[in-house]
N, C-alpha and C positions, 0 to 999 in steps of 0.2 A: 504494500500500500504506500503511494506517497506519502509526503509529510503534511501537505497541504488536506489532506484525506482522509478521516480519520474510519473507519468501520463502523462506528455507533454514533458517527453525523445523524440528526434527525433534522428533518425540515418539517416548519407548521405548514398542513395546504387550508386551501377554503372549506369552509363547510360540505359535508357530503349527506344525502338525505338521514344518516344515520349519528349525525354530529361532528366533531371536527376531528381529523387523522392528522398522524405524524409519521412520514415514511424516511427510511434510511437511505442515505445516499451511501450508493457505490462505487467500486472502482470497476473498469471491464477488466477481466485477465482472460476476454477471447482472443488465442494463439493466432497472429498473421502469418501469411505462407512463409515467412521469414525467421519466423519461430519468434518474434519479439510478442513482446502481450500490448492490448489497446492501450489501456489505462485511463479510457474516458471516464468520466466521473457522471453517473446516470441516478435517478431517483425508482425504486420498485416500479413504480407503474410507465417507467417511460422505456421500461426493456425491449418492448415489442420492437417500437418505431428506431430504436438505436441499432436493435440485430439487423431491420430492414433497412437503417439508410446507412449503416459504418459497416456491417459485414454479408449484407447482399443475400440474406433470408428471405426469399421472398417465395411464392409457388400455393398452389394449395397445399390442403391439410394434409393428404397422403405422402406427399413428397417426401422422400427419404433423407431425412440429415446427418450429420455426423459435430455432436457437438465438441466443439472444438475449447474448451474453458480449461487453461491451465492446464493439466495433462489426461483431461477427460477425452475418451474417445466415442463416447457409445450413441452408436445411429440410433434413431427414432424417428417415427412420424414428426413432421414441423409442427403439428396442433400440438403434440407433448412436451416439446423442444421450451415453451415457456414454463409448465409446469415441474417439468424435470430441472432446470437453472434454478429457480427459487425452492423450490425445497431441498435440491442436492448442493448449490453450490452456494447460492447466495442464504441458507436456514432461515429463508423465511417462514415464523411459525404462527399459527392463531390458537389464543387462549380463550378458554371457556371461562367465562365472567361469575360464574357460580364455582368453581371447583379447581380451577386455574388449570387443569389436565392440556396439554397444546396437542396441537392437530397443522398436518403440513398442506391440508388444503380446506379452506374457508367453507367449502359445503360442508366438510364431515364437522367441522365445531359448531355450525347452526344445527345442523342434526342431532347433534349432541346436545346442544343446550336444550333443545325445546325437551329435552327429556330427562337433564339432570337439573334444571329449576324444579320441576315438577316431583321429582326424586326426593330433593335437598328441604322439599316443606314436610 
């Protein structure tokens, strides 16, 4: 990570219909054909449009990828290519607001909570 960069950066955004978020800025460490890493400094939610406009992800969902993050290699459909980044490389987690238990993708902890609030009374 640079210096200028810290891993637990958080930035405030606007209001989102569920009240206001604060997302982690990252460093890219996707390998160019040169073997050097990006080291562009991106926000969780702006991962899509940076693989698309810095490293040329582009294609439908089937389209076979090979992620290339620091010494990762493993193809996958491009639809999974974002969910497999954030939960393998970047740990991004969601915590259940009733029982703090985390979960690495945001359906399975709304599924969870509507059933451990209802637990927890």
């Amino acid at each position: 990570m640079s210096d200028n960069l810290a891993s637990n950066d958080f930035v405030f955004l606007e209001p989102e219909p569920s009240g206001y978020t604060f997302e982690r800025m990252n460093e890219c460490r996707w390998r160019r054909p040169g073997g050097s890493h990006c080291s562009y400094p991106f926000l969780d939610h702006e991962l899509s449009a940076h693989l698309r406009e810095y490293h040329g992800i582009r294609g439908g969902d089937k389209l076979r990828v090979r992620c290339s993050w620091e010494d990762c290699t493993q193809e996958l459909n491009k639809e999974n290519l974002l969910r497999h980044m954030k939960g393998t490389h970047l740990k991004v987690a969601y915590s259940c607001d009733t029982c703090n238990k985390t979960f690495t993708r945001e359906y399975n902890r709304n599924s969870h909570q509507a059933i451990c609030a209802v637990q927890q009374q």
